[in-house]
N, C-alpha and C positions, 0 to 999 in steps of 0.2 A: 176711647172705649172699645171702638173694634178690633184695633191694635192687644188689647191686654190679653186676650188666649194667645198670639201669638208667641207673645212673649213669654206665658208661662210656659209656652210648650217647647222653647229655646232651654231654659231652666230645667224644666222635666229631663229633656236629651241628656243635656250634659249631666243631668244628674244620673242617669242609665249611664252615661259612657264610665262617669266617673267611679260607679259600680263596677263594672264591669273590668276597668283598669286596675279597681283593688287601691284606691285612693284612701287615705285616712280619713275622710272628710265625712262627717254626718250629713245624712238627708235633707235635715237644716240648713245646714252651714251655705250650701248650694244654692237657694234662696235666697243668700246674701252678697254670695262671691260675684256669681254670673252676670247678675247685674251691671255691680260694677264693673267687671273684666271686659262687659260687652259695651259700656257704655264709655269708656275710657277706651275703648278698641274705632269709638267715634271723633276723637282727635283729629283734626286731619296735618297730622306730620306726616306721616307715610301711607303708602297704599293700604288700603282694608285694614289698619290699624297695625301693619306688622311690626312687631317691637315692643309697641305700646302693650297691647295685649296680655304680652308674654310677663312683662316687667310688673305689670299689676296681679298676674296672677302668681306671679312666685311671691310675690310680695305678702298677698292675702291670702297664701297656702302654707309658706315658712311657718306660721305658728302653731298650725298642726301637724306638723312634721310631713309637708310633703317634700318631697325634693325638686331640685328645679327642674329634671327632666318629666318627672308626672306632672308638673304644671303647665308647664311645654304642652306634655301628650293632650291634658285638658283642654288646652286652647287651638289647639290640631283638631281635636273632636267637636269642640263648638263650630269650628271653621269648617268642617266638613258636614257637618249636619246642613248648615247654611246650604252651603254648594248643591250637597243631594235633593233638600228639597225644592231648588233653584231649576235643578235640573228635570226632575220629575214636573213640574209646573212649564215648564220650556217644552216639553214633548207637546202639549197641548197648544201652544202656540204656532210651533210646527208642523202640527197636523191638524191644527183648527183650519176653518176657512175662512182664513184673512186672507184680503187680498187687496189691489188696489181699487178703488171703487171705479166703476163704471161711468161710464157718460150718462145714462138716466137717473145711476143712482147719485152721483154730482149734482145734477137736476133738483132730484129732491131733497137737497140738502141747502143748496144754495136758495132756491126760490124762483118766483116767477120774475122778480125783478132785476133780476143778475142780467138778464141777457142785455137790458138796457145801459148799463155801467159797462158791460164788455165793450158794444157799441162805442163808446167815447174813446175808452182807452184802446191806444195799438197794442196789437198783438207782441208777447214777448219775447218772441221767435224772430222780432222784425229789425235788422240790424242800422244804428244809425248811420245816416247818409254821411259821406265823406266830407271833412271842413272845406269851405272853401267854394264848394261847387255851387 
């Protein structure tokens, strides 16, 4: 359910790009194609769906007369919308304050009973003693 804005707003993009590129394709049609193009771009023959992609969208554009390279350009536009919004979300990551947590903040995550269980077990640092000896 939280997924479905996403995804219309995958559909909306390309339907901007595909405006935008001067595509044949009705505002509808958009609503029908993207889906599949994106969902058959989830195969996993090849990385990020390359190939697959392209191959369903010329596929399900040839009957509106697009040609194979605005279906192409289509599936370039889908793929970079991805990326852009990827990237813009990634700034936040890199300039949020993650970090690695702390020794107290460890503390309070593990509990008061961890220390007891460290106790048993050797430290991981600690290398085993030579065969033999």
């Amino acid at each position: 359910m939280m997924s479905f804005p996403v995804h219309m707003t995958v559909i909306f993009a390309a339907m901007c790009s595909g405006i935008a590129l001067r595509l044949p394709l009705t505002p509808g049609y958009y609503w029908v194609v993207v889906p599949v193009v994106v969902l058959a771009g989830s195969i996993p023959i090849s990385p990020q769906g390359a190939g697959v992609m392209e191959f369903f969208a010329i596929l399900l554009t040839s009957r509106q007369h697009c040609s194979v390279s605005q279906a192409f350009a289509l599936t370039m536009a889908i793929r970079m919308v991805q990326i852009f919004w990827n990237l813009v979300w990634g700034l936040f990551v890199l300039k949020g304050g993650y970090h690695a947590p702390s020794e107290k903040e460890q503390e309070s995550v593990e509990g008061p009973g961890a220390d007891a269980a460290d106790e048993e077990s050797p430290p991981a640092s600690t290398a085993p003693a030579p065969a033999g000896t």
